[in-house]
C-alpha positions in Angstrom: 0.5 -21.9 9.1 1.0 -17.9 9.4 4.6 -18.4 11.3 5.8 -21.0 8.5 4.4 -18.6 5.8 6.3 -15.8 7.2 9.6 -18.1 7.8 9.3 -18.8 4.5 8.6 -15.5 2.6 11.5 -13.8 4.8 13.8 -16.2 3.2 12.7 -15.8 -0.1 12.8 -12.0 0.4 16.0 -12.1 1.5 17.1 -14.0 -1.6 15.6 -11.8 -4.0 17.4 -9.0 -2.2 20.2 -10.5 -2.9 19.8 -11.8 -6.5 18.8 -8.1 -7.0 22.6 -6.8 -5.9 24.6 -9.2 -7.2 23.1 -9.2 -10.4 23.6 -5.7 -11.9 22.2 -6.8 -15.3 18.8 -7.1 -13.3 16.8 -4.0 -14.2 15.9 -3.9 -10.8 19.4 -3.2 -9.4 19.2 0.3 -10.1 16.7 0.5 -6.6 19.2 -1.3 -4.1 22.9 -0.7 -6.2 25.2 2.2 -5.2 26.0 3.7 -2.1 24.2 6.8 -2.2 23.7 9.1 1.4 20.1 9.4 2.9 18.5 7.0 0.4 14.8 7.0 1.3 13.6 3.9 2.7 10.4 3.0 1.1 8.0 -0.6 1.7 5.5 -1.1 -0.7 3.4 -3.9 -0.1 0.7 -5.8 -2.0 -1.9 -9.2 -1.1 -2.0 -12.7 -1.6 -5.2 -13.8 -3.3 -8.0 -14.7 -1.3 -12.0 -15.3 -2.4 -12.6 -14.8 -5.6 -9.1 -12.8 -6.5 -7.4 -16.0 -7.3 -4.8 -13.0 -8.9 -5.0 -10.1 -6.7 -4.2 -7.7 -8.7 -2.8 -5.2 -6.2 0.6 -8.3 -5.5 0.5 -8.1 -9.8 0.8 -4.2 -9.6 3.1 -4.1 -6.6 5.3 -6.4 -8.8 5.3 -4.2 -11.5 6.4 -1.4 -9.7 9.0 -3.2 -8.4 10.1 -3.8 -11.9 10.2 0.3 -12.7 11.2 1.1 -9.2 11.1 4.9 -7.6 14.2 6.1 -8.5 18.1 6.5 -7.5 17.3 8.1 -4.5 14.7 5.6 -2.9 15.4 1.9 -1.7 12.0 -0.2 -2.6 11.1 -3.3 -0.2 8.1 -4.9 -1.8 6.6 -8.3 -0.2 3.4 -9.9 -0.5 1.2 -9.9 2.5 -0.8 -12.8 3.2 -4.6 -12.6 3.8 -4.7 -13.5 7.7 -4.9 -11.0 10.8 -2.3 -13.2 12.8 0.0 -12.7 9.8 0.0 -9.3 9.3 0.3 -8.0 13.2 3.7 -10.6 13.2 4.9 -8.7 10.0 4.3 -5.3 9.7 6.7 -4.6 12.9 9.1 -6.6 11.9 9.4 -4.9 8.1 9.5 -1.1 10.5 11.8 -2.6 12.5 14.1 -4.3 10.0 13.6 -1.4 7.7 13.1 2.2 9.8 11.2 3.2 6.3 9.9 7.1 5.7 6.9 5.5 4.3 4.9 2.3 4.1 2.4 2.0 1.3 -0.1 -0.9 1.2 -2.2 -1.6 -2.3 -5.2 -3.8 -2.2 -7.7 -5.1 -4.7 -11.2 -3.7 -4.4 -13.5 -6.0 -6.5 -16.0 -2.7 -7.9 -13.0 0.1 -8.2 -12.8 1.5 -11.7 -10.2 4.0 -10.3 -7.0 3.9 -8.4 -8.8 5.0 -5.0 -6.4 6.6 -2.2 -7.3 5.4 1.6 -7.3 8.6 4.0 -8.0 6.8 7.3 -7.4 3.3 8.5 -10.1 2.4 11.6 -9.8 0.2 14.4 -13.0 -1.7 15.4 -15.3 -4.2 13.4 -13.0 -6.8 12.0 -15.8 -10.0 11.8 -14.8 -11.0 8.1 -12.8 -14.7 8.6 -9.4 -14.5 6.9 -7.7 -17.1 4.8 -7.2 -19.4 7.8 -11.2 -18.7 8.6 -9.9 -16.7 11.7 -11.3 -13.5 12.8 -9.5 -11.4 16.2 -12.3 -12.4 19.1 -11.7 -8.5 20.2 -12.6 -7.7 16.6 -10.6 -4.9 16.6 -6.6 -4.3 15.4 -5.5 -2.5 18.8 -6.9 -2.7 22.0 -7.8 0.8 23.8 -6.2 2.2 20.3 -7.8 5.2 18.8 -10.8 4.4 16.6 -9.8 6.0 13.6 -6.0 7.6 12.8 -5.7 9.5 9.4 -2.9 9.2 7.5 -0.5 12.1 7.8 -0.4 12.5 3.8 -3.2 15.0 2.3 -4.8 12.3 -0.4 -6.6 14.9 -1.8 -3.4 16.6 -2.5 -1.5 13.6 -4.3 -4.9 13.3 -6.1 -4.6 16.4 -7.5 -1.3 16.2 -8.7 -1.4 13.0 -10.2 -4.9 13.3 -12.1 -3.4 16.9 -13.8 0.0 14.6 -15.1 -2.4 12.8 -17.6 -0.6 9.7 -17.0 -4.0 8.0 -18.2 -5.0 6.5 -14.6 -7.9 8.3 -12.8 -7.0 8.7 -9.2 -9.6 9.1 -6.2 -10.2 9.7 -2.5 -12.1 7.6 -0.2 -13.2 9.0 3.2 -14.6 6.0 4.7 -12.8 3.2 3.1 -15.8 1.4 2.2 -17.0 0.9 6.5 -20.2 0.4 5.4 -20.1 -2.5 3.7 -16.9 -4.3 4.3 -14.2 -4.4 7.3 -11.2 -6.8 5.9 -7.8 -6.8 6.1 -6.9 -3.9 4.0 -8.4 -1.7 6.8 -7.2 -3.6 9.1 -3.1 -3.2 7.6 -3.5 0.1 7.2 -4.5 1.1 10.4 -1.6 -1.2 11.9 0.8 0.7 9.9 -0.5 3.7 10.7 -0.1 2.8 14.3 3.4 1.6 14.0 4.5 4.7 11.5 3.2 7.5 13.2 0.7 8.3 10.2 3.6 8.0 7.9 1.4 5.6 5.8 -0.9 5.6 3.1 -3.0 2.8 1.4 -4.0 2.5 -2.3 -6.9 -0.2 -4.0 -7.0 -1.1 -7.5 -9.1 -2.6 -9.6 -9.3 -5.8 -10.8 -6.6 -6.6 -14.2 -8.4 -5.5 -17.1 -11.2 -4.0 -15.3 -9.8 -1.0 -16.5 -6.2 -1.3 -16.3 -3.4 -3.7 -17.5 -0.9 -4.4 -15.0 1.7 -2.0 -16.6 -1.0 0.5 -16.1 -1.0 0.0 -12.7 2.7 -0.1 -12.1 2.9 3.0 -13.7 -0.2 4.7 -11.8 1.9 3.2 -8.6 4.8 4.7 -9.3 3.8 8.3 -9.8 0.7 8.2 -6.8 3.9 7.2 -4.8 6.3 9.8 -6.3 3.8 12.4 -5.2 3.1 10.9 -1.4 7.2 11.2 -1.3 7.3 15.0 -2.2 4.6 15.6 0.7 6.8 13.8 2.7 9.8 15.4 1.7 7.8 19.0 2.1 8.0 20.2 -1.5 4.6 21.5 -2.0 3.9 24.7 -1.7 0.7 25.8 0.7 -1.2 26.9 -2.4 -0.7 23.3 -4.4 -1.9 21.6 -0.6 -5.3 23.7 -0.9 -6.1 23.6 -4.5 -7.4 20.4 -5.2 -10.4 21.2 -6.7 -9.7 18.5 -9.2 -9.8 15.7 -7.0 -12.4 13.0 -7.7 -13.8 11.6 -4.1 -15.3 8.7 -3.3 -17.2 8.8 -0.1 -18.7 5.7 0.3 -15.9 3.2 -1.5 -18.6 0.1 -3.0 -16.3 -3.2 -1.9 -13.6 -2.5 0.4 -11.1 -5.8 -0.2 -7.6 -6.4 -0.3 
């Protein structure tokens, strides 16, 4: 099921990439057209639904982000990530391979999140939760003899900051545990794979259910600018002073549901 799933979204993504050149009518053109040098290479990914998110709303937001894009300078990849471990460890190397991107951004759904909560770590042991083809790794971890914990090499606390004082009307926070005391799922699970494969050039992101506060515009928006920010630390343009003060940074350090 995973291997047909992932033959079959690589087509489709392929054929939306396509659409999205050919067409220049397409709002979304403006993220692939043009030729312009040293584009950054960004993959932004979102989650089927699963449980009782029969519309994740993290695959809604994703979507919506899609639709405003990052700008001139940036080529987006978006795709949907199914909801099994197999799945994900066949397609996360595959989009770094295909792709070489600067940086991989995941967004999940956390059922009790009233903010747009930033992942610091991803963590490596304790995966017993069954996935969407009731299968679980028998190791229950995401690498064997990998670190237990990598952090991402993005300062959350730092895109926090910046994007709470924009007044873009989302409320941004930090998690430091990424909810390890009450749920281990795939969210964790992705993000620690990606940090694995990207050096700690990753970063993950969970939002609230639609409506719960946000719309999904309101999420496509907060997207856009939480990402905008991770890009400028990756590009270097804070200063040392913006990197220390962020005083205004709501943290959340002991995340309630930890889903995808």
């Amino acid at each position: 099921m995973a291997v047909y799933f992932l033959d079959f979204w690589f087509s489709q993504l392929k054929t939306r990439r396509r659409r999205k050149q050919t067409q220049p009518a397409l709002g979304l053109s403006r993220v692939y057209g043009g030729n312009m040098p040293n584009k950054k290479k960004i993959i932004v990914t979102g989650f089927e639904p699963f449980g009782e998110h029969t519309v994740n709303s993290s695959w809604i937001a994703v979507q919506e982000l899609d639709r405003l894009g990052l700008g001139e300078a940036v080529d987006l990849y978006v795709c949907e990530v199914p909801v099994e471990y197999q799945a994900v460890q066949k397609l996360l190397p595959t989009l770094f391979k295909e792709h070489q991107p600067q940086l991989v951004v995941h967004v999940g759904v956390s059922g009790l999140a009233t903010t747009v909560t930033l992942e610091q770590c991803g963590h490596n042991n304790g995966y017993k939760r069954l996935d969407n083809c009731s299968f679980c790794p028998a190791s229950q971890s995401c690498m064997e003899n990998g670190p237990d914990c990598i952090k991402s090499a993005l300062d959350m606390d730092t895109v926090c900051k910046r994007v709470n004082d924009s007044n873009i009307g989302i409320t941004v926070s930090v998690s430091k545990d990424a909810g390890r005391q009450v749920m281990v799922y795939l969210c964790d699970y992705t993000y620690y794979t990606s940090l694995y494969l990207g050096q700690g050039r990753a970063a993950f992101v969970h939002v609230p259910p639609l409506g719960k506060p946000y719309s999904s515009q309101d999420l496509g928006r907060g997207l856009q600018v939480v990402i905008q920010e991770m890009l400028k630390l990756v590009e270097g343009k804070y200063t040392e002073e913006e990197s220390k003060d962020n005083k205004h940074c709501n943290h959340t350090y002991q995340h309630q549901q930890y889903q995808k």
